[in-house]
C-alpha positions as CSV (number, residue, x, y, z in Angstrom):
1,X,-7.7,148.6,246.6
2,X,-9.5,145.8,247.4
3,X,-9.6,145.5,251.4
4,X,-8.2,141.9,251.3
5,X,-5.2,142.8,250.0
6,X,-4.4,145.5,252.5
7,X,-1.4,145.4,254.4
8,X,-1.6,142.7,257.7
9,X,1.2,142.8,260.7
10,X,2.4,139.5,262.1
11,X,1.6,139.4,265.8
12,X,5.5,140.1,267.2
13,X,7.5,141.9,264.0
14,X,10.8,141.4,265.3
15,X,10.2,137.5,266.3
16,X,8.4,137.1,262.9
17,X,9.9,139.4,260.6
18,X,10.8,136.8,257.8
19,X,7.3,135.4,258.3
20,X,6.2,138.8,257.7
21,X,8.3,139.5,254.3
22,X,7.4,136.5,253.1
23,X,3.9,137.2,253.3
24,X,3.9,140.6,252.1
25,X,5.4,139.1,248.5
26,X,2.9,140.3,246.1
27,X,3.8,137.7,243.3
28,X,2.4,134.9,244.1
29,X,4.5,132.3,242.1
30,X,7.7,134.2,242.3
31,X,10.9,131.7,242.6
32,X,14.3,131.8,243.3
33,X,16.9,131.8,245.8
34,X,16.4,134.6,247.3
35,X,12.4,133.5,247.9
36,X,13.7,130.1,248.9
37,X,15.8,131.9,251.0
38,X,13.3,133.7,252.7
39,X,11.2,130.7,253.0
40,X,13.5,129.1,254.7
41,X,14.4,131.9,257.5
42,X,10.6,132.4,257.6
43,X,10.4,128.7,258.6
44,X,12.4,128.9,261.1
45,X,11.0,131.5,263.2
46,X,7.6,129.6,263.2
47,X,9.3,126.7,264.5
48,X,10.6,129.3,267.4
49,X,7.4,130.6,268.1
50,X,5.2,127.5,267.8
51,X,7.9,125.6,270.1
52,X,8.0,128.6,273.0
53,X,4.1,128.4,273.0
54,X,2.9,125.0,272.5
55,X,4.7,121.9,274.6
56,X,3.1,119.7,271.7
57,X,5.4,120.7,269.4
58,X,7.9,121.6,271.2
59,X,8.7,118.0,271.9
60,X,8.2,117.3,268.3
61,X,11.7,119.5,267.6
62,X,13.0,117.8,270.4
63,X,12.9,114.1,268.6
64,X,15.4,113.0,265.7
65,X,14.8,115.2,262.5
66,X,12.7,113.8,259.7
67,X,14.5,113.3,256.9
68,X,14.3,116.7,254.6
69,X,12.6,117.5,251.5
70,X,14.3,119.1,248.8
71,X,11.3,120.5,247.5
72,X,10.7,122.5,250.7
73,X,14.5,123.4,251.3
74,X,17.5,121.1,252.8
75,X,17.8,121.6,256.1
76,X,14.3,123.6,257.0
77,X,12.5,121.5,259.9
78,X,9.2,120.3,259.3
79,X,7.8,118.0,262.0
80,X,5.3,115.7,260.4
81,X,1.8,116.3,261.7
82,X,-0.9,114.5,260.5
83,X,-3.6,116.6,259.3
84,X,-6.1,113.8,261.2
85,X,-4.3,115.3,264.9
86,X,-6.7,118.3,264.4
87,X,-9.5,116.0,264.2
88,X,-8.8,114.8,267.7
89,X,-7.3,117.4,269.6
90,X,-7.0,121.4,270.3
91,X,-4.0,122.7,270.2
92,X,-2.9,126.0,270.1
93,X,-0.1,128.6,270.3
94,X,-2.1,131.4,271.4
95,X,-4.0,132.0,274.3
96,X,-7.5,131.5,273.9
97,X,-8.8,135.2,274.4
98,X,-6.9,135.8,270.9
99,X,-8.7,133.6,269.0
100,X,-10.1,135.4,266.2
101,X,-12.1,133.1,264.5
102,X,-12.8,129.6,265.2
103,X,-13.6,126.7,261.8
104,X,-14.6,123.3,261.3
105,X,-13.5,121.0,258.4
106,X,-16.9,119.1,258.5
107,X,-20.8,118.8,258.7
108,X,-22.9,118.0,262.3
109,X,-21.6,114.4,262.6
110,X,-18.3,112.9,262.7
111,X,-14.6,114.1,263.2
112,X,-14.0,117.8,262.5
113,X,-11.0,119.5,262.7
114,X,-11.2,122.2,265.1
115,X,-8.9,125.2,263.7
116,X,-8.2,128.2,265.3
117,X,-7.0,131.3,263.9
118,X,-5.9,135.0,265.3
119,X,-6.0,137.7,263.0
120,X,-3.2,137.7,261.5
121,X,-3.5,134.1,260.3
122,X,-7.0,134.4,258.8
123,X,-6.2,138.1,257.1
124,X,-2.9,136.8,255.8
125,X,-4.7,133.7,254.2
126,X,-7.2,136.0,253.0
127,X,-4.7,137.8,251.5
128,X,-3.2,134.9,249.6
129,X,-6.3,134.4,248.2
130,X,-6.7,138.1,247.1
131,X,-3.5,137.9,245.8
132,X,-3.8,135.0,243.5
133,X,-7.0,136.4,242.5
134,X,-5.7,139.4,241.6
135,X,-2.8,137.7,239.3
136,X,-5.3,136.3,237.2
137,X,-7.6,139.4,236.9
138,X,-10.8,137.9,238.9
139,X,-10.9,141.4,241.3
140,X,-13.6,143.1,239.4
141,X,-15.0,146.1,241.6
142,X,-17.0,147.9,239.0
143,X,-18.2,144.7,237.7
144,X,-21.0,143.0,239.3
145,X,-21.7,139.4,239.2
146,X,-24.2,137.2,239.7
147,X,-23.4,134.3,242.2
148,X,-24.5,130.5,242.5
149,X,-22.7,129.0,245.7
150,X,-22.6,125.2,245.5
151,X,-22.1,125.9,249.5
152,X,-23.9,125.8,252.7
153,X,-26.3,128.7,253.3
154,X,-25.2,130.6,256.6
155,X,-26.7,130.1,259.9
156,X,-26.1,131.8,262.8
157,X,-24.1,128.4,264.3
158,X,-22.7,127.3,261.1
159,X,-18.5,127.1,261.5
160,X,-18.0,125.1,258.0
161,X,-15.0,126.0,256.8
162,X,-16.1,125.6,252.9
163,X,-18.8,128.1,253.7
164,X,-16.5,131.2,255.5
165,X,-14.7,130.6,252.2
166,X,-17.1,130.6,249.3
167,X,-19.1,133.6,250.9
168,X,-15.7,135.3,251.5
169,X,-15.1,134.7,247.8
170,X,-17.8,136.3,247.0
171,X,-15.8,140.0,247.9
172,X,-14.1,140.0,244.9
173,X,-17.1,141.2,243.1
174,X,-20.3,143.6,244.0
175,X,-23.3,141.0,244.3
176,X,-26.4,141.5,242.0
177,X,-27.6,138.3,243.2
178,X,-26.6,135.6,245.1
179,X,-28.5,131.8,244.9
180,X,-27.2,128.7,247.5
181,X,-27.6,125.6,246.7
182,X,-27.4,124.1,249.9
183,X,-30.2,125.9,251.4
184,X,-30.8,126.5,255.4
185,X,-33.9,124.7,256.1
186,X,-34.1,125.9,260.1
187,X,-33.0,122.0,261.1
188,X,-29.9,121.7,258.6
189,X,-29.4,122.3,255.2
190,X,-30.5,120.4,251.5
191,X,-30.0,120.7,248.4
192,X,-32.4,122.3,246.0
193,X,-31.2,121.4,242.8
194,X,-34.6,123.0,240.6
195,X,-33.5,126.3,242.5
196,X,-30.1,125.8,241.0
197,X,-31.3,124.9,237.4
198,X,-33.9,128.4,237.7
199,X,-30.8,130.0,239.0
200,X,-28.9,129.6,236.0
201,X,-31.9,130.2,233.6
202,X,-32.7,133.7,235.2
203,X,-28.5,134.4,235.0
204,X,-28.4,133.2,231.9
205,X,-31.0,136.0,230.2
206,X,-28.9,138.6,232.5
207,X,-26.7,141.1,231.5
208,X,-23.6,140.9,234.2
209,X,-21.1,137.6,234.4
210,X,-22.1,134.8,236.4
211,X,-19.7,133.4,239.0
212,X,-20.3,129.6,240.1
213,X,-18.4,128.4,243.6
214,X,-18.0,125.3,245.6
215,X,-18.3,121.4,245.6
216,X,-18.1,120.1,242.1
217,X,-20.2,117.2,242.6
218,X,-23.3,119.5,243.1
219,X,-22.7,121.1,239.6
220,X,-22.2,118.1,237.9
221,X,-25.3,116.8,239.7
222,X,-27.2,120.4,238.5
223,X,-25.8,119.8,235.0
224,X,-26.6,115.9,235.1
225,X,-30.7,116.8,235.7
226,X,-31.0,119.3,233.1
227,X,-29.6,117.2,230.6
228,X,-32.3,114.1,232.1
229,X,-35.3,116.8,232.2
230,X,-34.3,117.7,228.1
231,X,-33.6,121.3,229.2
232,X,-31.5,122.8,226.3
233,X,-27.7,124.3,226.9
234,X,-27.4,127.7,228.4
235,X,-24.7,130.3,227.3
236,X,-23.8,132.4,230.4
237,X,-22.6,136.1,229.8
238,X,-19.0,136.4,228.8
239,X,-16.5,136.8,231.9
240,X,-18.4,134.0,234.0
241,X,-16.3,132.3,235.9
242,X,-16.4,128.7,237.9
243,X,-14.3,128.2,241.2
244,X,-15.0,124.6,242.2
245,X,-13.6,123.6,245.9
246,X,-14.1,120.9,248.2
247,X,-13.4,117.8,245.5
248,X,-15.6,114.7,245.3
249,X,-15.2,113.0,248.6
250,X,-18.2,110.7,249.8
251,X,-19.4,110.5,246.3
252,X,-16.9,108.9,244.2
253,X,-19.2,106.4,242.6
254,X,-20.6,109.4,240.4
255,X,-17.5,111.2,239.7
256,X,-16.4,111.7,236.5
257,X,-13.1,112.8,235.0
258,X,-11.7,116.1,235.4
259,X,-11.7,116.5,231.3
260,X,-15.5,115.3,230.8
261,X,-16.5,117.5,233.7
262,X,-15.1,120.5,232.4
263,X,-16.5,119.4,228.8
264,X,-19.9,119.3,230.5
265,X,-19.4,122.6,232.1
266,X,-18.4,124.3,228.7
267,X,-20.9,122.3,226.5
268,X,-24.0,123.2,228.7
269,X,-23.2,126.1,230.4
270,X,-21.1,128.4,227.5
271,X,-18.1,128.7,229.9
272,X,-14.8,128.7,228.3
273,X,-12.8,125.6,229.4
274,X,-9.8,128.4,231.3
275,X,-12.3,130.4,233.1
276,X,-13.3,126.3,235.0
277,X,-10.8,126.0,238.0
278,X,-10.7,123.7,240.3
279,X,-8.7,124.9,243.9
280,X,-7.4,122.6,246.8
281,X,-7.0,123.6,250.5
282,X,-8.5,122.7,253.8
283,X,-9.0,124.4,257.2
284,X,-5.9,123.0,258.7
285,X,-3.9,124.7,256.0
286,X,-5.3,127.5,254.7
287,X,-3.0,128.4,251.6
288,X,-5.0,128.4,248.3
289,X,-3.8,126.1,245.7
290,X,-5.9,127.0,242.4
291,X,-5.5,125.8,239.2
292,X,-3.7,127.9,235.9
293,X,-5.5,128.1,233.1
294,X,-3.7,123.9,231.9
295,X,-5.8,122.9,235.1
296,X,-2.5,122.3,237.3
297,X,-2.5,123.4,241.2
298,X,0.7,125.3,241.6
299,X,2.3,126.0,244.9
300,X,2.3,129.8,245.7
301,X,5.6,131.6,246.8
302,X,4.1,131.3,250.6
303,X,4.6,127.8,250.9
304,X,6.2,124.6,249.6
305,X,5.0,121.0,249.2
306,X,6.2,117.6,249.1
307,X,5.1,114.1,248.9
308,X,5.9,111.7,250.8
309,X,6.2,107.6,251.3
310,X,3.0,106.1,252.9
311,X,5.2,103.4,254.5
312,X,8.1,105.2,255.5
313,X,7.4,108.8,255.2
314,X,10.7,109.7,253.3
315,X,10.4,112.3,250.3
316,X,9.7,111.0,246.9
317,X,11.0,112.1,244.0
318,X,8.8,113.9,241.3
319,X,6.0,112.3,239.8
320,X,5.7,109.3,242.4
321,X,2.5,109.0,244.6
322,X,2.3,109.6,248.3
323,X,1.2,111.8,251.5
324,X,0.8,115.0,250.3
325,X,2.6,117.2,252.7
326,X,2.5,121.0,252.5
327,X,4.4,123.5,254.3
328,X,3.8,127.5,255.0
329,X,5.3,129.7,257.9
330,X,1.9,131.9,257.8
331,X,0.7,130.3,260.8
332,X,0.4,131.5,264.1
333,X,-1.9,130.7,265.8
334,X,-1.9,126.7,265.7
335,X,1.1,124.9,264.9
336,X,0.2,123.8,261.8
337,X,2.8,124.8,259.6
338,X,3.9,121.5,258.1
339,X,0.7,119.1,257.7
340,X,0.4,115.6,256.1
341,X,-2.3,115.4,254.2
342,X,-4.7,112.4,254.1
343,X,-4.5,112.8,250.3
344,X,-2.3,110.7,248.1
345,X,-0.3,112.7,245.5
346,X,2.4,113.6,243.0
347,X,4.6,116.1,242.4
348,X,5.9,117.6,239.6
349,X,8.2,120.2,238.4
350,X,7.1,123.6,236.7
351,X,8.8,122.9,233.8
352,X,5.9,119.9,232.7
353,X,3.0,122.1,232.9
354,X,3.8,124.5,230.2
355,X,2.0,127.7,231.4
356,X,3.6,130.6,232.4
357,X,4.2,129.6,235.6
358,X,7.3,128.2,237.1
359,X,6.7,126.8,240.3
360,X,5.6,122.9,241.5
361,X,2.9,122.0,240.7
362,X,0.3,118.8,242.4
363,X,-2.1,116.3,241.0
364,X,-4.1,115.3,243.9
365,X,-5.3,111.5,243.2
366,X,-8.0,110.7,246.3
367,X,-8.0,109.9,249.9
368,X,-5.4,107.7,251.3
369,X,-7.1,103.8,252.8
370,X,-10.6,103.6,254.6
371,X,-10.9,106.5,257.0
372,X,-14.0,107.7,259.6
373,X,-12.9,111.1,259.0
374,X,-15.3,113.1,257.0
375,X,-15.1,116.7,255.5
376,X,-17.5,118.9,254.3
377,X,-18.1,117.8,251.1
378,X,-18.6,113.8,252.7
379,X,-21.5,115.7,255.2
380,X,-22.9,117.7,251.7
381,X,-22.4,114.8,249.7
382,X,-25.2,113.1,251.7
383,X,-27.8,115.7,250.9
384,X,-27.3,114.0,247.4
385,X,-28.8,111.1,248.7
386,X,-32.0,110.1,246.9
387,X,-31.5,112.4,244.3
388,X,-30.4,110.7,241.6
């Protein structure tokens, strides 16, 4: 068995025994009503626990309810938090000595979201990811792979959330080799595009599958040069796979469409256009949201989502755009178990997406206004700079 999906124990089982059967279900898009069910008792216990141990939220159950989201489950509270709140203050529902791990959403400057997790929120996450993984046959222990990590290179100081992840992706299958494209340079980190393009020549003439992980806009970027430099297409051995994470942010001027992109991956890299998924998540909610093989982000058993009116903040029905807000007991250590996304939204019911799969599913649509805020992929995005 794969360590990640080993069994993980809440922090107090009888205060969070819901939580914990609702993370131990192995299926990761099972519905129902006995899951919503569950959900919903789950819920409630982390609105318990995160209201005895932080005064912040606390007061936020003691103001009028917001109005409920069927999507998420009549009558389940979910105080609204803005994902931004993390960017500006520390809040926490542990005490600090049983902080497990400690992650940042973004580069050296600007707002960062300082996220704080024990162990059982991290491994339970982890877990998730295993899980979801596992459903789609991407656990390959007597496979290796080689690996091309459009992510930062660790450092001994680096906290970037994107990075704990795509190396931590990377345990699903044994190493041959592993390339970065954002590489440590002792002072930061920059992107080495020509070692990318060598990368993928060398994997290409290899005999094991090639995995490609992180930001998008530095595979398109990859892809975009060898075309300019008149390098031919590659074919990459059957089974490789490409994870993408972190979306476009900072550089949507050169973004293309989701369709052409994964075009270009197929058409110069010899990848099958179901083994391209694209994934959504962020380090103030941890659940992974990847993509079926129709390229739609489906909401695992483990939490719910909603969107939401930008003026007023009620529900919106499926298909309209608005605040993307997601919802997940797992959480223990910050109360950050119902977050409002800065990301604008829709919504839509399993039914339209026409895979096997029967729960919601999202289409996120960009960044809500102007913001300050940056993420990682705004603080990679300007190692593109002068590139082009």
């Amino acid at each position: 068995m794969n360590p990640h999906l080993a069994p993980v124990e809440v922090p107090d089982p009888a205060a969070l025994a819901h939580v914990q059967r609702l993370c131990d279900l192995a299926s990761p898009y099972d519905t129902g009503p006995e899951a919503d069910a569950l959900f919903a008792a789950a819920m409630a216990e982390a609105n318990d626990w995160h209201a005895r141990r932080s005064p912040f939220f606390g007061s936020l159950l003691q103001d009028p309810p917001e109005i409920p989201a069927p999507t998420v489950g009549e009558g389940v509270r979910t105080p609204l938090v803005p994902a931004a709140f993390f960017k500006r203050h520390e809040v926490l529902s542990i005490p600090r000595e049983e902080v497990f791990l400690h992650l940042t959403s973004s580069g050296t400057t600007g707002q960062k979201s300082q996220m704080f997790f024990d162990e059982w929120t991290i491994r339970s996450a982890q877990r998730m990811v295993a899980r979801i993984f596992d459903h789609y046959g991407w656990i390959t222990p007597d496979q290796p792979v080689n690996y091309l990590l459009y992510s930062y290179e660790p450092a001994p100081s680096l906290k970037l959330g994107t990075s704990f992840t795509d190396n931590y992706l990377c345990d699903f299958a044994p190493a041959r080799h592993t390339t970065h494209a954002l590489r440590h340079t002792g002072s930061g980190h920059e992107f080495d595009v020509h070692g990318c393009i060598a990368a993928l020549q060398r994997y290409a003439e290899d005999d094991v599958p090639v995995r490609i992980l992180g930001f998008p806009a530095f595979l398109h970027f990859t892809l975009e040069r060898m075309s300019a430099m008149g390098l031919p297409p590659l074919r990459l051995p059957e089974g490789s796979l490409v994870v993408l994470g972190g979306g476009w942010k900072g550089h949507a001027d050169r973004q293309i469409g989701k369709e052409e992109f994964y075009a270009e991956i197929s058409e110069r890299l010899g990848v099958p256009d179901d083994r391209v998924r694209d994934t959504f998540g962020s380090v103030e909610h941890c659940v992974p949201y990847i993509e079926c093989a129709r390229h739609r982000l489906h909401v695992p058993v483990w939490s719910r989502a909603a969107v939401r009116d930008p003026a007023t903040l009620r529900p919106l029905p499926y298909g309209e755009r608005g605040f993307l807000h997601l919802v997940s007991p797992y959480i223990t250590a910050v109360p950050a178990h119902s977050v409002v996304m800065g990301d604008l939204a829709s919504l839509h019911p399993g039914a339209e997406c026409g895979c096997p799969l029967s729960t919601d599913w999202f289409t996120v649509h960009g960044r809500a206004g102007v913001s300050r805020n940056r993420s990682c992929a705004v603080a990679a995005a300007e190692l593109l700079k002068g590139m082009s």
